[in-house]
C-alpha positions as CSV (number, residue, x, y, z in Angstrom):
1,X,-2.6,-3.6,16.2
2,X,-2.7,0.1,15.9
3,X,-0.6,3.0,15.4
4,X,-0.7,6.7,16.0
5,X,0.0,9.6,13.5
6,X,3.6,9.8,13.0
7,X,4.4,7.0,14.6
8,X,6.1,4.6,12.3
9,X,4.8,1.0,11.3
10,X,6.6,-2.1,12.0
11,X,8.6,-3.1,9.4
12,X,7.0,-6.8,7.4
13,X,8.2,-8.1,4.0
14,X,5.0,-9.4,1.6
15,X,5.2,-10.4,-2.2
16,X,4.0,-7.9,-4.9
17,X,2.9,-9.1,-8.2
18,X,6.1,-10.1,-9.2
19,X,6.6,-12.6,-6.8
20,X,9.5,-10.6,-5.2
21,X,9.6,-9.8,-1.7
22,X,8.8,-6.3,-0.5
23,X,10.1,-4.7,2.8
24,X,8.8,-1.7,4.4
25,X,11.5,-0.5,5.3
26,X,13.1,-0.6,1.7
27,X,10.2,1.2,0.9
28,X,10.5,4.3,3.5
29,X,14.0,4.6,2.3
30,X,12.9,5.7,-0.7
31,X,9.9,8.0,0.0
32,X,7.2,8.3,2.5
33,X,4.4,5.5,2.0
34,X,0.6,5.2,2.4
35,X,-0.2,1.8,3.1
36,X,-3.9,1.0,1.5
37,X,-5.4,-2.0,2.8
38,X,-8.7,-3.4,1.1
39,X,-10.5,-6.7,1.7
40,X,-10.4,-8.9,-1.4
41,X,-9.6,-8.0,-5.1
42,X,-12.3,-7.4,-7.6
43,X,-15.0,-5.9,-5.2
44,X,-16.7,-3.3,-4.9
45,X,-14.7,-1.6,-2.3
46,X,-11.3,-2.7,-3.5
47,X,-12.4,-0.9,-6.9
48,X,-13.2,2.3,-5.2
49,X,-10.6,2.4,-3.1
50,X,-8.0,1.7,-5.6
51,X,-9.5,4.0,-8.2
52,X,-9.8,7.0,-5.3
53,X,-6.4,6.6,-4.9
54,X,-5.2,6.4,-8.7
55,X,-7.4,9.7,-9.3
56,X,-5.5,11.4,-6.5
57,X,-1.8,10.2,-7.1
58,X,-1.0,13.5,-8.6
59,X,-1.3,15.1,-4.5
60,X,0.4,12.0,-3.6
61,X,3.4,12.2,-5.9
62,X,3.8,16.2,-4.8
63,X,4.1,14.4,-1.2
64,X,6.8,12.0,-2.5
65,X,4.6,9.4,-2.0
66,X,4.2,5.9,-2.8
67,X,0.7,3.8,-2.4
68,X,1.3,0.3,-1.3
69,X,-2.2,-1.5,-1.8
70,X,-2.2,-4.6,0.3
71,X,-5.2,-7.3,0.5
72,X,-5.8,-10.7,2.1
73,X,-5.9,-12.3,-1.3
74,X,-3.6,-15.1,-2.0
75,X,-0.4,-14.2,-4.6
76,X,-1.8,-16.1,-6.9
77,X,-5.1,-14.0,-7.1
């Protein structure tokens, strides 16, 4: 699936850390969102990726913001 620029995402509920579900669209209520996807925790590319974005979060922040990281590791991971 693929979307264009300024076209919004379908909405989808995943667990964070927590173990609590998370909506979308509970999400874009409360401030734009960039959605970061990466392939598996502890790589290389999830650790660049993730730290890129934790460098940056100052521009994102000014954006009102929020970075969702999503991967296809289990909730357990």
């Amino acid at each position: 699936m693929s979307i264009q620029v300024d076209q919004q995402a379908p909405d989808f509920t995943l667990y964070n850390t927590e173990k609590q579900e998370v909506s979308l669209k509970d999400l874009i209520s409360k401030s734009n969102v960039v959605l970061l996807f990466f392939p598996l925790a502890f790589t290389g590319v999830c650790t660049q990726e993730l730290c890129s974005a934790r460098d940056d979060i100052k521009k994102y922040e000014k954006l009102n913001a929020t970075i969702i990281a999503i991967s296809v590791d289990s909730l357990f991971s």
